[in-house]
N, C-alpha and C positions, 0 to 999 in steps of 0.2 A: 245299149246306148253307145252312142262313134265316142271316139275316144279322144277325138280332137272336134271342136268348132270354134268356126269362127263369129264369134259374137258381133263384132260391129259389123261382118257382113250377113248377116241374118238377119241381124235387129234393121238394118239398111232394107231388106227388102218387107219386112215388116212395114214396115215407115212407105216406102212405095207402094203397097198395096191400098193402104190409108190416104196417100193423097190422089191415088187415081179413084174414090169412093167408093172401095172395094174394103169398105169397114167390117162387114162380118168376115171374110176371108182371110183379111191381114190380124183380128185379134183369134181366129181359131189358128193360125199360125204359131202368132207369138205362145198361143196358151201348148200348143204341141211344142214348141223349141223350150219352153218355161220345164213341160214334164220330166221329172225324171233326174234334174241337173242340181247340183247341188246351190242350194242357197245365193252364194255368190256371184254366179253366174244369172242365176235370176235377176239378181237386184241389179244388173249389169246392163241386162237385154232389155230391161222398164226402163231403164235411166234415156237409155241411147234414143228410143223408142218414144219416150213422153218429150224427150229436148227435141227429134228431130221431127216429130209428127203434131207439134204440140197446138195448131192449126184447125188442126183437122181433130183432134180427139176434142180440144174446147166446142168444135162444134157440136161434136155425139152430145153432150154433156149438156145441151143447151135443152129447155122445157121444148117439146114437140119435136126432138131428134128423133134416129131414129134406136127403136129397142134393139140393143146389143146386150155382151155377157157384162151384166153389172160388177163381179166381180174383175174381173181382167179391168175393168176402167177405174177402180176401186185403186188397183196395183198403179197404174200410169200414172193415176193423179195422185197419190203419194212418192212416187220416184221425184215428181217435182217438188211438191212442196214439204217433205219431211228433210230431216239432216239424212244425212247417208250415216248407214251403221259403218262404223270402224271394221274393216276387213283384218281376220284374226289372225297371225301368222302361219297356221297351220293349215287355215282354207285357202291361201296364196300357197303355199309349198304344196301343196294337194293339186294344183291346176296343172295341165299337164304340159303348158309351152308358156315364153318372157311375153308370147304375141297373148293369150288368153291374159296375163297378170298385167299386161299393157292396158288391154282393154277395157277392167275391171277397174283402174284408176282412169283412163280415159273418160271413160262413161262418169264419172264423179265431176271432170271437168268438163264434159257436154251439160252436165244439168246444175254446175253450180256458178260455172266462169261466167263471164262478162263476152261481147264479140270480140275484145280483142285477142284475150284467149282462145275462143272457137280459131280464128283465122290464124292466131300462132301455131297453133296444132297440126293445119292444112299444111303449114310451109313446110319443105324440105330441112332438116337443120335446124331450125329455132327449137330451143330448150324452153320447153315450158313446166314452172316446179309446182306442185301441189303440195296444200298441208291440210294435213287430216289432225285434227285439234281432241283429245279428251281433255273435260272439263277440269279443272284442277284449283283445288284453294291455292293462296300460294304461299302456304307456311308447309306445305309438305318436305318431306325432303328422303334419300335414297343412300344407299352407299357404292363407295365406289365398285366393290365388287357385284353388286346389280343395280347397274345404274337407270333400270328400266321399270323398277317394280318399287315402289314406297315401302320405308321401314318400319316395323311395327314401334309401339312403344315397348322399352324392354322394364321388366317387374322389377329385376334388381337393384334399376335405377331411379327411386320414387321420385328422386327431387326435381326429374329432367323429362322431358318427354318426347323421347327419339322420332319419333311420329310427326314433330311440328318444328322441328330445326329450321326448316324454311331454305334450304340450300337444293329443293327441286329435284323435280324427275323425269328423266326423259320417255316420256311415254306414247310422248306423239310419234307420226310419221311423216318424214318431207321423200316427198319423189318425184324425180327428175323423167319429163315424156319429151321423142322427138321419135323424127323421124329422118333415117339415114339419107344417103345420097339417090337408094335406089327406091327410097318409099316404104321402104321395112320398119316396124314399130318397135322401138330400141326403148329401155325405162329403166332408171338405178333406184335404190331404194333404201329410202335410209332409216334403219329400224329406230334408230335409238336421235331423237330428234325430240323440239322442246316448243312448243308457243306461247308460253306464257310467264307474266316475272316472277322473283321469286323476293319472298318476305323479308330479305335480310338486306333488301334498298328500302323497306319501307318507313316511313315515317310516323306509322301506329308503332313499329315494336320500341319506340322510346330514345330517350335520351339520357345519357351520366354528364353533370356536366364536370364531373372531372376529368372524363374523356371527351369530350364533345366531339361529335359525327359533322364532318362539312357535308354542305349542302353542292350537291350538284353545278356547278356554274360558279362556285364563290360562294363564300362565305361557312361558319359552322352556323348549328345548332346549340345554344347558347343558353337554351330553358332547360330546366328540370322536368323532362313529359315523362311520365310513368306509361309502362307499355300498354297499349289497349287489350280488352280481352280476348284469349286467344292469342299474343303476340308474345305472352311473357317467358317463352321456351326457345325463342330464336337462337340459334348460335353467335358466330360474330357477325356483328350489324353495321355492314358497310356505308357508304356514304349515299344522302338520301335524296332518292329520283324524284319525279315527278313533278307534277303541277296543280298548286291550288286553287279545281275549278271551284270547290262550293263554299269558298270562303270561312273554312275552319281552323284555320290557319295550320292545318296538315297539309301537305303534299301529298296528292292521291297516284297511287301506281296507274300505268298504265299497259296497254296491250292491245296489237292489232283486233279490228273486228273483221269476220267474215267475211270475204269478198274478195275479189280481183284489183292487186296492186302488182302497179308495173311499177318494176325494180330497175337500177342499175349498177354497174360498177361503183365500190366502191374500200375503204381500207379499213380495220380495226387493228387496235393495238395487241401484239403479241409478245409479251415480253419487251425489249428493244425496240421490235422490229415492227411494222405494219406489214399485212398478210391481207388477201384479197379475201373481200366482202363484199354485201349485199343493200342495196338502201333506197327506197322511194324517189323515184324519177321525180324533177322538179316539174316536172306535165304534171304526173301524178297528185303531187301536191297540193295542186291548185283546183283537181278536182274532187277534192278527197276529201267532202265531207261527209260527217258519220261514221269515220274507218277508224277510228280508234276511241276502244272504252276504257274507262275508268273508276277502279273504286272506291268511291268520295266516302261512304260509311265505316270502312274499314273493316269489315268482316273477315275479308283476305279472297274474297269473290265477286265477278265479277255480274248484277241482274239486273232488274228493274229496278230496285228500290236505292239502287247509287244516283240521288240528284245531283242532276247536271255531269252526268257520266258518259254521254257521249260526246266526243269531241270529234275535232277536225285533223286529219291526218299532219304530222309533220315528218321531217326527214330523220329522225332520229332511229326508228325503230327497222332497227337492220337485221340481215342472214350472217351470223358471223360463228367462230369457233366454241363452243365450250369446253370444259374441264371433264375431268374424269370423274368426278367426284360431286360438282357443282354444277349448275346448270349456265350461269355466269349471265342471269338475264336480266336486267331490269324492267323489261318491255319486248326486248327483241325475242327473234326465232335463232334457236341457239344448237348447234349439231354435238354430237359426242367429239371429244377431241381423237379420235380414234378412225370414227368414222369421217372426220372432214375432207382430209386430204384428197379425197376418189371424188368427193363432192366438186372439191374445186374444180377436180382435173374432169369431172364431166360436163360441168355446168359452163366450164370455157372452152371447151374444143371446138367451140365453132368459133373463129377471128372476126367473122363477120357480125356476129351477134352482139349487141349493145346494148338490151334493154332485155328484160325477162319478165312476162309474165308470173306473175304468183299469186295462185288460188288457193286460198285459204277457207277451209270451212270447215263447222262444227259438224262431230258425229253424234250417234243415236244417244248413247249413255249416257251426254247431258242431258236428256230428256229429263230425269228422276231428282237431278240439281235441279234445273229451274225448277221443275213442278212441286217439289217436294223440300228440298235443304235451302232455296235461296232465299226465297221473300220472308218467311213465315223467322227462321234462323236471321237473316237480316235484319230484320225487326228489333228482335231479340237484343243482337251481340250491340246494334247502332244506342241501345236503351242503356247496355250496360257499361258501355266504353267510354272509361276517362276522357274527358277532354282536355286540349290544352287551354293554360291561359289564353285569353283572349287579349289580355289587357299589355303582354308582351309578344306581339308578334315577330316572327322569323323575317328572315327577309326576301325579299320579295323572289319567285321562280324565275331564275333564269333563263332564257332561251336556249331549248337543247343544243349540246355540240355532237358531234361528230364519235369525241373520246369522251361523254359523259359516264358511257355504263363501266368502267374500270375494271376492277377485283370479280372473283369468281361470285355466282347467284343462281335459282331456278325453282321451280315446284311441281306438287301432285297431289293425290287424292286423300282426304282426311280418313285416318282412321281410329277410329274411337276406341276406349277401353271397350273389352268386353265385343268388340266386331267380331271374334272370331269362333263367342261363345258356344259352345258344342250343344246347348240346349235350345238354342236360338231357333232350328227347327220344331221344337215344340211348342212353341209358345202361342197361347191363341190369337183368338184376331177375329174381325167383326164379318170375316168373309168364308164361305163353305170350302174353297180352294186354298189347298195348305203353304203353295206356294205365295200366293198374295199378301198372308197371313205373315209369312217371313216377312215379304217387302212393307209392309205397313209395321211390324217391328221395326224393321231396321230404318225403315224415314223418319220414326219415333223419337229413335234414339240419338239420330244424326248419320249414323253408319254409311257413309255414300260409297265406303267399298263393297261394304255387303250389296245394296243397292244393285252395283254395278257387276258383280258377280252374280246376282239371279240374272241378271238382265241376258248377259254373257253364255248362263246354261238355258235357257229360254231360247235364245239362239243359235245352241248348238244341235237343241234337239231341233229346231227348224218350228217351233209352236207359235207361229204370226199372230194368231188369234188370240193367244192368251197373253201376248206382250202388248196387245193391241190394246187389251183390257185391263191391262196391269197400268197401264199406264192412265187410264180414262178413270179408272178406281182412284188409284194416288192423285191424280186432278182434284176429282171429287172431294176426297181428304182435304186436301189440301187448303181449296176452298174456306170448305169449315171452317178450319183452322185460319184461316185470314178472316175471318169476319168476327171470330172469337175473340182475334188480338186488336183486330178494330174496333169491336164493343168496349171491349177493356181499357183500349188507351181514351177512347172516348169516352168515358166514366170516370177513370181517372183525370182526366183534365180539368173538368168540372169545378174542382178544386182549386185551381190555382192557373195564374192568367198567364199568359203567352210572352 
């Protein structure tokens, strides 16, 4: 095997063999450039390959095309319509040039951007930032010394559960693509990076009103709200974000959704001083509906079952610094304070640039959230969470500013007692595959890091077919189990009027 290739120029003449209607040619290509390469690479050469040929393979695909390798077309049309899996740190250090790891997030922005990014990409100079999102509740939280990996709950500590402190964790990835003066593919990478808010702006985890918490814009929090389920282990509970889309009179957190938002200059507060930041172009805005979700049920997630959860973009939700320790996010995309400073100084070296592209999207490991911990758990937690008075409501959501998100915040993956139990591979299950049998444990229990850890060794051994099914299985589960909970509340209701 060569020890170096260049992917987007293979996957390029891939793509030209396909539009000169030389389809069996160009996929016995791709499937000989696919042999042999590790994983990453693969899911690189489909990406480039299904975004720039995408034309011409909806045609193969069409009833009365013509017969090709089912398989190879099988990989194209998943490179487009699936999330991209999270690329692991260790298969980016294993590639063996910046242009191969260039590539490998490149091809994530050929099949996920929008054209303004495609055409940012082409230009000489424009910085264009990707975000690679794992799914994350947002009562998670990390310590400073790994601010990358969520904290267990500790035994010693019964009354507290270190596990849902809600101060976040940086476990996404933001990376900066251009290309130099002479066309060369330059890329920064920022390991320790954040997309999501964190529980300790929210408005579920409660109110003292000896303390009372101000509300975002003016005013406090003036009720007695006892914290929803699931919220009652928050640390300190800063001042609280958001907007009451579904009329409960809670404030629902919010957070970018997936897609292509053009950014610009702008400032956040550092101490004293205001420090260069990141924030939705007033273009932007005005086209930007559906770009931001929000979770109206309070679970601390974000799925289908939050009514009236998707809203319209505003300018609030910015690229700014965070803390060593906290993720400091109420909404926004939030960097390691550690790692910022290279950020700034990359993301501005070009004087001319004004506007940035940022491509944001979900990877694979949400797969087993939604499918499996969102609706069914949504349900659930929406059934069992205190409400506030109705008959005292807060007052009314201000219009985000600029300096709304303040004090430090952030989140990450729930991990349940008992996630890490050492028997947990034993344990039966309704399926002959022992690995399944774990993953339907641990969707049982709630476990979405055990979840995300078979997911994780399933991909390392490279087994496509069995995550293929693993996840079509937990579907199926899943299922069930919504229709269980929908007999039941439709039984229950029976009883008593609306």
């Amino acid at each position: 095997m060569t020890a170096e290739l260049d992917i987007k120029a293979e996957a390029d003449r891939v793509i030209a063999l396909l539009q000169q209607q030389r389809a069996r040619e160009g996929l016995e290509l791709l499937s000989q450039l696919r042999e042999g390469r590790p994983r990453v690479v693969q899911e690189s050469l489909d990406r480039f390959v299904a975004a720039g040929a995408a034309e011409q393979l909806q045609r193969l695909r069409q009833p009365g095309g013509a017969h090709h390798d089912p398989v190879m077309l099988r990989h194209l049309a998943d490179a487009m319509s699936s999330h991209p899996r999270f690329p692991l740190a260790d298969e980016m250090t294993a590639l063996s040039s910046d242009v191969q790891r260039y590539d490998v997030y490149a091809s994530i922005v050929a099949s996920r951007g929008n054209a303004a990014a495609q055409d940012a990409m082409d230009q000489r100079g424009q910085r264009v930032i990707l975000g690679l999102r794992q799914e994350d509740p947002t009562w998670v939280a990390a310590t400073r010394a790994i601010p990358d990996v969520p904290r267990p709950d500790l035994l010693t500590t019964p009354d507290v559960d270190e596990s849902r402190l809600g101060t976040g964790v940086y476990d996404d990835r933001i990376v900066v693509l251009w290309k130099d003066a002479n066309g060369s593919r330059q890329m920064h990478e920022v390991p320790k990076a954040n997309t999501e808010p964190t529980a300790q702006y929210d408005h579920h985890a409660g109110n003292d009103r000896r303390h009372p918490r101000p509300f975002s814009g003016g005013g406090v929090e003036a009720r007695e709200v006892p914290a929803s389920a699931g919220f009652g282990h928050i640390g300190e509970r800063k001042k609280i974000e958001g907007e009451d889309v579904n009329g409960d009179t809670y404030r629902d957190l919010g957070r970018l959704a997936a897609g292509t938002i053009e950014m610009q200059r702008a400032t956040h507060p550092r101490g004293n001083h205001q420090e260069f930041a990141l924030r939705p172009s007033g273009a932007q805005v005005d086209r930007g509906a559906g770009l931001v979700q929000r979770d109206t049920n309070g679970d601390g997630r974000f799925t289908q079952d939050d009514i009236n959860g998707v809203q319209d973009l505003n300018n609030s939700f910015k690229i700014h610094r965070g803390s060593s320790d906290n993720t400091d996010s109420a909404g926004c995309q939030t960097i390691h304070t550690g790692d910022y400073p290279r950020f700034i100084e990359v993301v501005q070296a070009n004087p001319q640039q004004t506007r940035w592209q940022y491509v944001l999207t979900a990877t694979s490991p949400a797969m087993f959230r939604d499918v499996v911990g969102g609706p069914v758990e949504a349900q659930q937690n929406q059934q069992r969470a205190p409400q506030p008075p109705r008959e005292q409501p807060g007052p009314p959501a201000a219009p985000h500013r600029e300096d709304r998100h303040g004090p430090p915040v952030g989140p990450h993956r729930e991990r349940a007692h008992g996630a890490h139990d050492p028997q947990a591979n034993l344990e039966p299950g309704p399926f002959s595959d022992p690995l399944l049998n774990q993953a339907y444990a641990a969707a049982l229990r709630g476990d979405d890091a055990g979840l995300d850890r078979i997911a994780q060794e399933v991909s390392l051994s490279d087994e496509e077919q069995r995550l293929t099914q693993l996840g079509r299985d937990l579907a199926e589960q899943q299922q069930l189990q919504e229709q269980q909970m929908t007999q039941m509340t439709q039984t229950q209701g029976r009883g008593r009027s609306m």
